[in-house]
N, C-alpha and C positions, 0 to 999 in steps of 0.2 A: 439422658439428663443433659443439661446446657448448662452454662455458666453464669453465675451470681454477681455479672453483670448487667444492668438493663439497659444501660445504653447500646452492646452488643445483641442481647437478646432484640431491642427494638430495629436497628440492623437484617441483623438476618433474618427475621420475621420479612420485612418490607424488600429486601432483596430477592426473596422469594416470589413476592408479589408482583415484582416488576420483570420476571421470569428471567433470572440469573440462575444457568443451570451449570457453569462452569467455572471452575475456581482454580486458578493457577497459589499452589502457599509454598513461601519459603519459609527455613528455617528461625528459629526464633523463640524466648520465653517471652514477652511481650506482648505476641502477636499470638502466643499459644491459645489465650481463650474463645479469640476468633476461629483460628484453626478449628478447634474445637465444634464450634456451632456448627460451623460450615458443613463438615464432616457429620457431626449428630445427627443433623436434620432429615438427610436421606435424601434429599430432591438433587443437591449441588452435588456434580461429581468434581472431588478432588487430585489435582495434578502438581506432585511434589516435582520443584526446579530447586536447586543448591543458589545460582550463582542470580542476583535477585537480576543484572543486564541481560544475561538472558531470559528470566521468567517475564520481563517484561514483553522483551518482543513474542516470547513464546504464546503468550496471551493474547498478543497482537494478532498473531498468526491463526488462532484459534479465532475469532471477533472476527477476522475475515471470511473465514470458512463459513463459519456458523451465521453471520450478520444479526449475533444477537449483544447484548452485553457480554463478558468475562470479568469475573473478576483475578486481578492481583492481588496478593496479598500478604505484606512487609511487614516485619519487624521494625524498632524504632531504630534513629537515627540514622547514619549514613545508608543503609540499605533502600530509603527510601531517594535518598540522590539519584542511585544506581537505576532508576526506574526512568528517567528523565529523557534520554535516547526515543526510549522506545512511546513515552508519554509525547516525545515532541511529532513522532511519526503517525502517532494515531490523529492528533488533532488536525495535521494536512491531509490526511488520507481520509476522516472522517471518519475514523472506527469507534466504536462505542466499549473504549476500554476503562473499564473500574477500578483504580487504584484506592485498595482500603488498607489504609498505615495504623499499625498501633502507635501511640506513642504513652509518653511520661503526664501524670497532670504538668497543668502548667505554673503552677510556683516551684516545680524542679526546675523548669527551664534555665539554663543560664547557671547552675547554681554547683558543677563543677559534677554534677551526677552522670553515673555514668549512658553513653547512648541520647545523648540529649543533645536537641538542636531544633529552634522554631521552625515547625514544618508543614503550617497549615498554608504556606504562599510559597512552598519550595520550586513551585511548578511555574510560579507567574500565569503567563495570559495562554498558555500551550495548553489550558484547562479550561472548558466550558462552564466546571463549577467547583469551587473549593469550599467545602467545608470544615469546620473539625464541632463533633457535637460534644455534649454538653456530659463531664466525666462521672456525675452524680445525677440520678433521678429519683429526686425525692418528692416531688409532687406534681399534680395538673400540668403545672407551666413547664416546669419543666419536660413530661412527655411529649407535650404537644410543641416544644422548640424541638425535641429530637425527633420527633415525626416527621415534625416538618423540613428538618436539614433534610435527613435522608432522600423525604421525596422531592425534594428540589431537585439535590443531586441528578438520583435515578432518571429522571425526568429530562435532564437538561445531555443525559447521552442520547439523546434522539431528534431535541428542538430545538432551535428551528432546525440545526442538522446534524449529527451522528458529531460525538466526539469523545472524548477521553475525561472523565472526573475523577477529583480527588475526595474522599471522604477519611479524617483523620478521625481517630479513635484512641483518648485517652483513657487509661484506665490504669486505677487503683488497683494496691494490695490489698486484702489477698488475691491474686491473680488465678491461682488452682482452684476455685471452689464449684463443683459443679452438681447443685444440689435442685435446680427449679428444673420440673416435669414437664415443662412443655414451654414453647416459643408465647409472645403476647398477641393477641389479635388487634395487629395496627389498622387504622385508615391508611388506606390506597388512595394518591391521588393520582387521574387519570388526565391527559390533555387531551382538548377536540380540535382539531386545525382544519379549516377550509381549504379544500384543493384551491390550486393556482391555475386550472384548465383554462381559465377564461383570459390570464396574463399570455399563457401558450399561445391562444389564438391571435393575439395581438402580434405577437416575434411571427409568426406565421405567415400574417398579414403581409405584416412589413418585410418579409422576403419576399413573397410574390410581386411585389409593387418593384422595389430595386430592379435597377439595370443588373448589374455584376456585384448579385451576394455573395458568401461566403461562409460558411459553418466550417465552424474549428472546434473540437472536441477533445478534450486534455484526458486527464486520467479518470474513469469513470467507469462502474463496474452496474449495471442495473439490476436491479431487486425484482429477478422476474416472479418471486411466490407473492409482488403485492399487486404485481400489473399484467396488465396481457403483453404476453410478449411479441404474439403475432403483430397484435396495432402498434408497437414500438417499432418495430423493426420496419413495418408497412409504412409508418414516416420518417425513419430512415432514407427507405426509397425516395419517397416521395421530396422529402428536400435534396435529396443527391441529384434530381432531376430539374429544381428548382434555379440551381448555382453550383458553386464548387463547395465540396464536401471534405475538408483533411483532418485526417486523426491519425494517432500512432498504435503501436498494440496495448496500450497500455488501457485498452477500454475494450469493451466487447460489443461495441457498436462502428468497427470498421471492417466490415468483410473485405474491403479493399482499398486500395489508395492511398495504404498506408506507407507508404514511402516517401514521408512527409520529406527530411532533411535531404535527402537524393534530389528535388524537386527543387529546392531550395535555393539548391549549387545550380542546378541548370538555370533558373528563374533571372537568381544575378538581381541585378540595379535592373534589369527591365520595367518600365513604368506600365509597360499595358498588360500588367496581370496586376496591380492592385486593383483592388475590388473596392466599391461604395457604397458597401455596408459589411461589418465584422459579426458575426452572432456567437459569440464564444462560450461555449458550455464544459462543464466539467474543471479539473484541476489542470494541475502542471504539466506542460508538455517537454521532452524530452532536447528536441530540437530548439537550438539557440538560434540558430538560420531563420526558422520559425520566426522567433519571437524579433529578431531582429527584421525581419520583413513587415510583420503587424504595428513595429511601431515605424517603417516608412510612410505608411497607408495612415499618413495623417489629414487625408479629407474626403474618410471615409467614415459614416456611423458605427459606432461601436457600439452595441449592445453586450451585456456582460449577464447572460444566466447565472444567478446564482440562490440556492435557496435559504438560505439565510441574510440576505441583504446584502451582507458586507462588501467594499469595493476593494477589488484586487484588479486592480489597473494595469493587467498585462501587458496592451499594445502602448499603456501610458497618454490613451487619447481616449477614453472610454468617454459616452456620451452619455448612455442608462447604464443603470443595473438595476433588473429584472426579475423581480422576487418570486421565482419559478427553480422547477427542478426537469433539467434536459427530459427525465421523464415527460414530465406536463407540456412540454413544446414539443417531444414526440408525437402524443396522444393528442392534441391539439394537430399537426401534421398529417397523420394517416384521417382524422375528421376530414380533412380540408381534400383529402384525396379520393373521397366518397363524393363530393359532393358538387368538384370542379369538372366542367366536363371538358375544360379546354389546359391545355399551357396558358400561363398569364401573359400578355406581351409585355409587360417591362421587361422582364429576361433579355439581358443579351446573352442570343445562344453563342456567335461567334468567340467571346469571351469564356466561358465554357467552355466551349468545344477545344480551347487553346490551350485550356487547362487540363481537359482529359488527355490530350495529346504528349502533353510533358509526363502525367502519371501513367502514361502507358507505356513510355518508353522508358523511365525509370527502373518501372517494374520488371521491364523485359531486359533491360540490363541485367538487374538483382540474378533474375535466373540464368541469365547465359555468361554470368562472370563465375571463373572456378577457379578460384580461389586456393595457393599450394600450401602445404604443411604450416597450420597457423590456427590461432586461435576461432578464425574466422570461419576457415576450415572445420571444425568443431563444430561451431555451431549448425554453420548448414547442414552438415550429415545431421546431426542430433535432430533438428528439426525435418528432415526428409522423410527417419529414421520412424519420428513422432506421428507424420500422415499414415504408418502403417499401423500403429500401437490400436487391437482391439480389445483396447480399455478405457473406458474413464480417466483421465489426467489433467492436472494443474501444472503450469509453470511457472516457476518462481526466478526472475532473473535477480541479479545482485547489479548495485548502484554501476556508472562509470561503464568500461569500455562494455562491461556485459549484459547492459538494458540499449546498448545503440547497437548490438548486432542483432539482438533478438529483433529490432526494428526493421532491419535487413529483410531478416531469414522468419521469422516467427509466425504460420502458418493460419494464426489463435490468437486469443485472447491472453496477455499474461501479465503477471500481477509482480509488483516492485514497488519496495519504500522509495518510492517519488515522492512522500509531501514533505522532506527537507533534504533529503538525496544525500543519506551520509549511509557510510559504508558498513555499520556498526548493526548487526542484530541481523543480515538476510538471511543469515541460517538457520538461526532460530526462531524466526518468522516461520519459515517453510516446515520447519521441525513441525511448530506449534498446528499448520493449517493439515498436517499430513497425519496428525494425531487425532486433529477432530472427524476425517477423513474416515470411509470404513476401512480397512484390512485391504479389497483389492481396487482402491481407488489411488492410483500412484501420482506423487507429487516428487516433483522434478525443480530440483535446484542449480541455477548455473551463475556461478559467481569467480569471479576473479582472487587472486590470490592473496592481497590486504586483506579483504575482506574476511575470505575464509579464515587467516590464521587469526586475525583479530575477531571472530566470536567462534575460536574453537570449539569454546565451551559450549557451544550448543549441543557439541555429539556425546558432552558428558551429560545425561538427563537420561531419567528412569523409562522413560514415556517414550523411547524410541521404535518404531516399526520397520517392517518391511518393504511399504510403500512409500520410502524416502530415499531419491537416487539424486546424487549429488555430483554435478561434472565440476570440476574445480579446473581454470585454465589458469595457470602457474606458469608465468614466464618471467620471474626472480626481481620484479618489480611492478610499481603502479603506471601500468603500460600507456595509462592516456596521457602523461604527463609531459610523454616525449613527442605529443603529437599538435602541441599546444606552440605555438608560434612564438617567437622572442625566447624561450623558457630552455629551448632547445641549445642554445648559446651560455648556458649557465653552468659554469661548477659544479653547481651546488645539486645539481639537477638529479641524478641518480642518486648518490647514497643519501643526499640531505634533504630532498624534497621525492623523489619517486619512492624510494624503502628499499632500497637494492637489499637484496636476502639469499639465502642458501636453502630455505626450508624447504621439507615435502611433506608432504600429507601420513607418510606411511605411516611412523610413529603413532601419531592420535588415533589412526583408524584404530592399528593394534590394541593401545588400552584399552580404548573403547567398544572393541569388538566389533567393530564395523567391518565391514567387505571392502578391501582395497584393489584397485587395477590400475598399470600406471601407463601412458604410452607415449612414446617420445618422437613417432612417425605416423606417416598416414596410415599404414597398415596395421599397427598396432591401438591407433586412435578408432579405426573404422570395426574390428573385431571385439575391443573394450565396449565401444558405445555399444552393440548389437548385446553382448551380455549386460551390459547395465540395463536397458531394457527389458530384457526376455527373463532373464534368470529370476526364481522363484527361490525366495527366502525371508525369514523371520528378523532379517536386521537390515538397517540401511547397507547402500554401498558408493562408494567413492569411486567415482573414476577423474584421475588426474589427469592429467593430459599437459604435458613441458613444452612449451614453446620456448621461441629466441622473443625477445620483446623488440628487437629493432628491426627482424621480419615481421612481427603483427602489423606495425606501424605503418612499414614501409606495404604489406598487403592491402590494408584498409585506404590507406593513401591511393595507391593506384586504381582502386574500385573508384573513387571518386574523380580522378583524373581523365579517367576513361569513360565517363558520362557524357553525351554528347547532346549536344540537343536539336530535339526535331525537327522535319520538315514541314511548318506549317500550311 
């Protein structure tokens, strides 16, 4: 039986239809009758979070794995604040997260009841659609405005591209009534979009014609169950050959060269590696060097891929923006690669070739620098560690010093809240992506120590598995802070601005029945990693790993110093 509400019942009927099969619910009387449907129905499986900062990113994490919708789903009032973190991270990353809030009708609003606070704009523009529908349906008009919210909403997680909505859901007393036999048969609205294949061929074009192009690819993860993946990857090639090719791990379209900020330092003020055309695809890149080089290269074209229009003026000199999806200038690319039987001559190779010269040597740096007892250290074995693993795995880095090593050392593909870079939710991100995950598909979290202690609460959740292994690098402060120039001369620098701390991990693991390992040397960090890996068990495990933060600093510091650059 469902609830004897129809604005609900109309809800979850339509959520259904727009194939939501995950339902992240927190606690709540409010939000009970939703729970309720969710649950009822039998298609959506339900995933109970306590603390709502975490179910949010925990949903996040889920939306990633799965790239389908998730829904959240909050109680009124402040629990729906709690959700805004994780609502701001899905909207850079483009994840298609659901946030369904109950709330109070609205003449309680304001009016000193309890749990009350106007909530249909709590989110602002970090929402592709805000609703709140309509708390009585008592005739035609009325169904068909609440039809119609819904499918706006559901609609607008996908177009023009992947994002986070709100749908608010007031509802009346009585709240417990659950007496109608079955859901209502809503209209499904469906949208039709025309591929952008033919805008690809044009960005295509216009790199074969350039002297010294450039493709720069930010954070981006490809949807291979919608596209061939062989022809993506086959114009990969095919523009890697075309000009210079840079991306970080933070996409799974960089088999190599990614040692973007390494390149960077070598690069310098040199004026004969700006390029005279930009073709920048995907999201946020990791590297400031980066983006501080792209906005040098001010008389250069800038073309700006992006699928939903909007202008994100990265190099701050963008000439178009390119209403395509790096997919479609792939697929557009591997065509063009069928069909040319030559190199173009606008290419200038020597230009190229000067640039493969720096990322080769960069690279070969990365490996032949070895790096002593140090966070950095961590990483590399863990990722050495990782080329052996046969199994299936995800990695999950955490914002700050632990997404620029994995840039280093990171073998892979791996995934990080990059679309606002805050430090809040990576572990319950990974919780969430390691849940949707089967049993021997391991997902691998490495996050630094703010981090960790600020969403402990990820490890409190009913939902936890075996295939969740967590390196936490704890070295009693926010290590990047000391690496930040001028910042270094400050007071205030350690206890007042880096988080100077005493914590460890052991405790939480305990409550929470996690597997803890702690190791304070190389030999104790290289034996821990091999068992966080290998060892077979029903619950996550932590492996901590203590460093100095003024050796990490001063370690990562000398990697860079010790970059030299080529002989051209």
């Amino acid at each position: 039986m469902f609830v004897n509400s129809e604005n609900v019942n109309i809800l979850t009927s339509l959520l259904l239809q727009h194939g939501v099969r995950e339902a992240v619910v927190c606690p709540g009387s409010r939000n009970a009758p939703i729970v309720h449907n969710l649950n009822a129905c039998g298609e959506i499986r339900c995933w109970p979070v306590t603390d709502e900062r975490s179910a949010g990113f925990f949903a996040l994490g889920m939306a990633q794995a799965t790239r389908q919708p998730v829904v959240v789903c909050v109680t009124s009032g402040t629990a729906v604040l709690n959700l805004a973190p994780a609502v701001a991270e899905a909207f850079y990353q483009h994840v298609p997260l659901v946030v369904v809030s109950a709330d109070r009708p609205g003449p309680w609003i304001g009016q000193l009841d309890g749990q009350t606070l106007p909530q249909q704009h709590v989110f602002g523009p970090l929402v592709r659609k805000a609703v709140a529908l309509p708390v009585a349906v008592d005739n035609d008009t009325d169904r068909w405005h609440c039809n119609r919210l819904v499918n706006e909403a559901m609609l607008a997680t996908s177009f023009p591209v992947a994002g986070p909505v709100h749908i608010n859901v007031p509802i009346a007393e009585p709240l417990f009534r659950f007496d109608v036999d079955r859901l209502p048969d809503e209209r499904v609205i469906r949208r039709m979009a025309s591929g952008a294949l033919e805008t690809g061929r044009m960005v295509v074009r216009r790199i074969m014609e350039a002297e010294r192009p450039m493709v720069v690819v930010g954070q981006h993860y490809c949807d291979y169950s919608r596209i061939d993946k062989a022809a993506c990857l086959k114009g990969v090639t095919f523009l890697r050959q075309q000009g210079v090719w840079l991306s970080e791990r933070l996409t799974d379209l960089s088999d190599h060269s990614w040692h973007v900020d390494e390149a960077m330092a070598v690069v310098g003020e040199d004026a004969s590696f700006l390029p005279d055309l930009v073709v920048y695809m995907g999201e946020t890149v990791v590297s400031k060097r980066l983006r501080q080089f792209l906005r040098r290269a001010q008389h250069a074209e800038v073309m700006m891929v992006t699928a939903d229009g909007e202008v994100s003026d990265v190099t701050m000199h963008a000439t178009q923006v390119v209403v395509a999806s790096p997919e479609d200038v792939l697929l557009a690319a591997a065509e063009a690669s069928d069909s040319l039987e030559s190199s173009p001559t606008g290419n200038d190779m020597a230009f190229r070739e000067q640039w493969d010269s720096v990322l080769r040597n960069v690279a070969q740096h990365a490996d032949d620098y070895m790096p002593p007892f140090s966070q950095m250290a961590a990483v590399r074995y863990l990722e050495e560690q990782l080329e052996d693993l046969e199994l299936d795995y995800d990695v999950h880095y955490a914002n700050s010093m632990a997404v620029r090593l994995a840039n280093i050392y990171a073998g892979h593909p791996v995934w990080c809240n990059r679309g606002v870079n805050g430090i809040d939710g990576s572990v319950s991100t990974a919780v969430g992506f390691a849940a949707a995950k089967s049993d021997d598909h391991m997902v691998v979290c490495v996050t630094g120590d703010l981090s960790f202690f600020y969403d402990q609460n990820a490890l409190w959740n009913q939902n936890l598995k075996g295939n969740l292994r967590v390196v936490l690098l704890n070295n009693g402060r926010g290590g990047i802070f000391g690496s930040l120039p001028g910042l270094r001369d400050s007071d205030a620098l350690h206890r007042f601005v880096g988080g100077d701390h005493a914590t460890h991990a052991e405790g939480i693991c305990m409550q929470n029945d996690i597997g803890y390992i702690r190791a304070t040397d190389t030999d104790a960090m290289k034996v821990g990693m091999v068992r966080l890996l290998t060892e077979r068990t029903r619950r996550p495990m932590v492996l901590e790993v203590v460093t100095d933060a003024d050796t990490d600093n001063a370690v990562v510091g000398a990697y860079y110093k010790t970059l030299t650059t080529p002989t051209l």
